[in-house]
N, C-alpha and C positions, 0 to 999 in steps of 0.2 A: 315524601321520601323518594329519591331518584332510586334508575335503577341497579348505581352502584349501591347506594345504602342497603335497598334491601338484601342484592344477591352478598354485601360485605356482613350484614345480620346472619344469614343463615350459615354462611360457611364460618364466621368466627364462633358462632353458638355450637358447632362441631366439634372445634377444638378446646370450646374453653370448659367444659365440663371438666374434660382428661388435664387441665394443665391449669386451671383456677387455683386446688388443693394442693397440687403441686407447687405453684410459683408462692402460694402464700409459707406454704411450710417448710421449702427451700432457701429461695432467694432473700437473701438479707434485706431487710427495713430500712428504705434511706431513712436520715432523720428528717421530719416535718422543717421547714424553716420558721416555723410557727414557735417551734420551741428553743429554738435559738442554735443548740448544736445537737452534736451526738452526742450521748450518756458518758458525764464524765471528760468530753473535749471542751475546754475552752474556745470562745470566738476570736480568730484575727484582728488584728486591727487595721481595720481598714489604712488602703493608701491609694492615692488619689494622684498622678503625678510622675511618679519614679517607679521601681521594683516594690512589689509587695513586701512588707514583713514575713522574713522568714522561705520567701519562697526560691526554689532552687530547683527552676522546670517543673517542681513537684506539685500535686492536687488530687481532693482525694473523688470519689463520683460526687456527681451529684444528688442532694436529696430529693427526697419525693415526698410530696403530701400526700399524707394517709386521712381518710377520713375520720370525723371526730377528734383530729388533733386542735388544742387550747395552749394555754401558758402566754404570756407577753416575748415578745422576740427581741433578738437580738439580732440587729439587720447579718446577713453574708456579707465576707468583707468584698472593699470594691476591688478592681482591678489598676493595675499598675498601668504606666502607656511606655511600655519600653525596647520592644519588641521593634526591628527597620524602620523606616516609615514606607507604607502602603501607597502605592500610587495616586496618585488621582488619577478619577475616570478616564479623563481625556488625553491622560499619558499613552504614549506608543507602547511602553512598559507593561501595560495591563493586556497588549496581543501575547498570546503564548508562543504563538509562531510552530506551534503543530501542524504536522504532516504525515500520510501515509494510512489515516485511520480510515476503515472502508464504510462509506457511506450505506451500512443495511443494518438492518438489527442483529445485534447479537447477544444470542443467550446463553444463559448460565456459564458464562468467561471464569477461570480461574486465575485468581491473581496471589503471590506468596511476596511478602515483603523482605525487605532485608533482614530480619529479623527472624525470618523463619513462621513466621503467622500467614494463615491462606482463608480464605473468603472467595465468596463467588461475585458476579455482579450481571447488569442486563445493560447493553446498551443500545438505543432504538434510534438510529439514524436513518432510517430510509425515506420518510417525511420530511425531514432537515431538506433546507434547498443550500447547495453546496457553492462554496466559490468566496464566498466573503466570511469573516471570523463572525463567527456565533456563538452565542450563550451557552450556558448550560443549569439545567435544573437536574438536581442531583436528590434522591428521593432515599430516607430511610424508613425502615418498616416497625412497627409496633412487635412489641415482644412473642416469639412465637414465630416470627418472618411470613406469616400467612399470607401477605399480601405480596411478596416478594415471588412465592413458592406458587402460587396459583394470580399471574399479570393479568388474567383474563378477567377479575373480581371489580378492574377498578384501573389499573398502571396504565391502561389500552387510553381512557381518558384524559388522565392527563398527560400524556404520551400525545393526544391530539390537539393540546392546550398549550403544551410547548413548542411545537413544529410552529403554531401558529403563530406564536413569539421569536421564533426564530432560535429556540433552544432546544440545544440537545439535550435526550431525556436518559439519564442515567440513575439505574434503580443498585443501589448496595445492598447488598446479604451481610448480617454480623460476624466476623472471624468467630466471633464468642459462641462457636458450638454446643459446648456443655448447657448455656442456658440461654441458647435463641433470643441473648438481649444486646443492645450496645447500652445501657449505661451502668452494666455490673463489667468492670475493667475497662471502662470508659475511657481513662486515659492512651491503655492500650491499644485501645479498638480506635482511638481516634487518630495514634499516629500510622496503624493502618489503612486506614481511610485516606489522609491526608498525601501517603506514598501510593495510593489508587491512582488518587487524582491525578496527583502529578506525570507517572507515569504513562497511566493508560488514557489515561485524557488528557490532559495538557498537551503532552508532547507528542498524541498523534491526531490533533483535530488543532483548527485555529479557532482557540477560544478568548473569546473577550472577556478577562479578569471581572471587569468592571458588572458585567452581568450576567454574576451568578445565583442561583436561586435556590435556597436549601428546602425542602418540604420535607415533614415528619411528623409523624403520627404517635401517638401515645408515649409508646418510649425511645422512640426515634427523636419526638419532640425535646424530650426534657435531655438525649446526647447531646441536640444541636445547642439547646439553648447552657447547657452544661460542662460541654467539653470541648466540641468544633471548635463554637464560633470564638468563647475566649481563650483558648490554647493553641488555635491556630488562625486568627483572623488574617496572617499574611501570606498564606495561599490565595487570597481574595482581594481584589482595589476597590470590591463595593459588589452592589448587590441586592439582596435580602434575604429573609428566612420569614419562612410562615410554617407555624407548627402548630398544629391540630394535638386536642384533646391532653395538654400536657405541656411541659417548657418551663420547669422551674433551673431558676438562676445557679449558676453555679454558686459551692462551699467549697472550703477549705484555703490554701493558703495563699491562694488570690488569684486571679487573672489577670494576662496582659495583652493589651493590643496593639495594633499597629495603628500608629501618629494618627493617619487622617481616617481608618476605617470606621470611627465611630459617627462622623458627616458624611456617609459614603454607602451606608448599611443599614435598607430598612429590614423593619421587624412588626409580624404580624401574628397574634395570638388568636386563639377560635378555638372555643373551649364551654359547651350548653352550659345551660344550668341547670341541668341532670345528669353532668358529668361529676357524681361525690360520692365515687365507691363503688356502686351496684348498680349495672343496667344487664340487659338481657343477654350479653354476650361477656361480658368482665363482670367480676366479683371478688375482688381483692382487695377493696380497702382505698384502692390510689385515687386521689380526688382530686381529678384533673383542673375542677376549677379554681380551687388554691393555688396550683404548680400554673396555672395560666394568668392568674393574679398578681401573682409573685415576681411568676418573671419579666411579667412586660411592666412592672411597678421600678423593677430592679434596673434594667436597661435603661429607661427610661430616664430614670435620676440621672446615668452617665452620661447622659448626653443624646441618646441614640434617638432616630426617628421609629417611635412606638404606636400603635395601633391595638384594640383588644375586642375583641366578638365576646360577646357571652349570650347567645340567644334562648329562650325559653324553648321548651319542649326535646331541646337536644340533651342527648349522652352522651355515652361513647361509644354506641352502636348506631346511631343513625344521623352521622356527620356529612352533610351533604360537598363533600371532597374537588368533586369538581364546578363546580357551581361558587364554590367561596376562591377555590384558585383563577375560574375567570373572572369575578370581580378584582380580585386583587392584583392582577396583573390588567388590568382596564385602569386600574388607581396609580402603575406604575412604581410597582413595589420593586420590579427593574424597570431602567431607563427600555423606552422601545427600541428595536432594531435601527 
């Protein structure tokens, strides 16, 4: 165990006492994908090709696997390809042509979208070497934002993992206040996010579309692999996503991507195989290595370049975070600088 794991053990063990009993007897039960839908909701029928059945912008969060969930499944429906078409990498298209952003860190930024939604976020550019367009790794935090709320736990590393790649490292806070999560009003939270980016990043740093990199942890994981990346894949010309401890596929009335995003967008799962429920710091039932199962099974089928960790002796307390980010960016999960 590095020594983010351990100091990420003791300070999640902190909070997760006070907010275990809490998130289990508040926050609503996504449905397992195991069971095919929610109680009482029929499944889509998948479409492969054109617009979803049925769908009109709309979708609902995504599920989560609970531990101890059985029954025979009925796949998620797939996603639609209808959305622009997404650059390719090597298009000029994919420069954002951002300017004016100040090359140092900046913390706890407030940002309010059109919509009237406000969230915080961190931005760490003073490692970044400035002059030519660069990446950006864009980092969401596990329910709770503990890691968002105390950068010194673990963000400091890979904050040093991305300078090295030549990406700026930008950490999100959930607008979703009330319950410190992004995949409870997921769809919401995502087109906050999405009006972030655009905004506060895009259009004041030169960033290259083509290499963007989403990391997410628990329930950050299952936003990216749930809501980002198929409700807005055309913020992005490519890229990838590596989600920790979590990442099940989106439900509901389908997803859509952009043309070529799906040859364009790797995807990387890491997820122990002590992560089913109960480890030293969570105790809620979510069983991460279903939702890491599922989704990179799910993608995969569409086409997507997928990848899956399941390694023995891990949780979801002792996820060695920066160490699986530097192999996977040595693997080229983004194209290098």
């Amino acid at each position: 165990m590095n020594v983010w794991s351990r100091a990420w053990c003791l300070s999640m063990m902190v909070w997760a006492a006070a907010c275990a009993s809490d998130r289990a007897a508040s926050a609503p039960i996504k449905p397992s994908v195991a069971t095919g839908a929610s109680p009482g909701v029929a499944a889509p029928t998948p479409s492969i090709g054109g617009p979803a059945p049925g769908s009109a912008g709309t979708s609902v969060d995504p599920p989560s696997a609970v531990s101890g969930a059985g029954g025979s499944a009925a796949s998620p429906p797939e996603p639609g390809i209808s959305q622009p078409d997404s650059p390719k990498s090597a298009d000029a298209a994919c420069l954002s042509g951002g300017s004016g952003g100040a090359m140092q860190d900046l913390l706890m930024q407030s940002f309010t979208d059109s919509g009237g939604l406000s969230g915080l976020y961190h931005v760490y550019a003073s490692r970044v070497t400035p002059g030519t367009p660069i990446g950006a790794l864009i980092y969401f935090h596990g329910d709770g934002a503990d890691e968002f709320d105390n950068p010194g736990y673990g963000l400091d590393e890979i904050t040093a993992q991305a300078a090295a790649n030549h990406l700026l490292m930008v950490a999100l806070r959930t607008p979703d206040t009330a319950t410190t999560t992004w995949w409870q009003n997921g769809d919401r939270n995502a087109t906050w996010a999405r009006e972030l980016i655009e905004k506060q990043i895009f259009a004041r740093y030169a960033i290259d579309r083509s290499r963007v990199l989403l990391v997410g942890y628990s329930g950050g994981s299952e936003f990216i692999a749930g809501n980002l990346v198929p409700d807005h894949s055309a913020l992005m010309c490519g890229g990838g996503a590596l989600m920790f401890g979590g990442g099940t596929p989106p439900w509901g009335a389908g997803s859509m991507f952009a043309r070529n995003f799906v040859s364009h967008f790797k995807m990387h799962w890491y997820s122990g195989l002590d992560d089913t429920g109960c480890s030293a710091c969570s105790c809620d039932g979510f069983n991460a290595l279903t939702a890491s199962t599922d989704g990179s099974n799910y993608y995969k089928k569409l086409g997507f370049s997928v990848s899956l960790e399941q390694p023995a002796g891990i949780d979801h307390c002792n996820i060695p975070f920066a160490d699986v980010l530097k192999d996977q960016l040595a693997k080229g999960i983004v194209s290098p600088p």
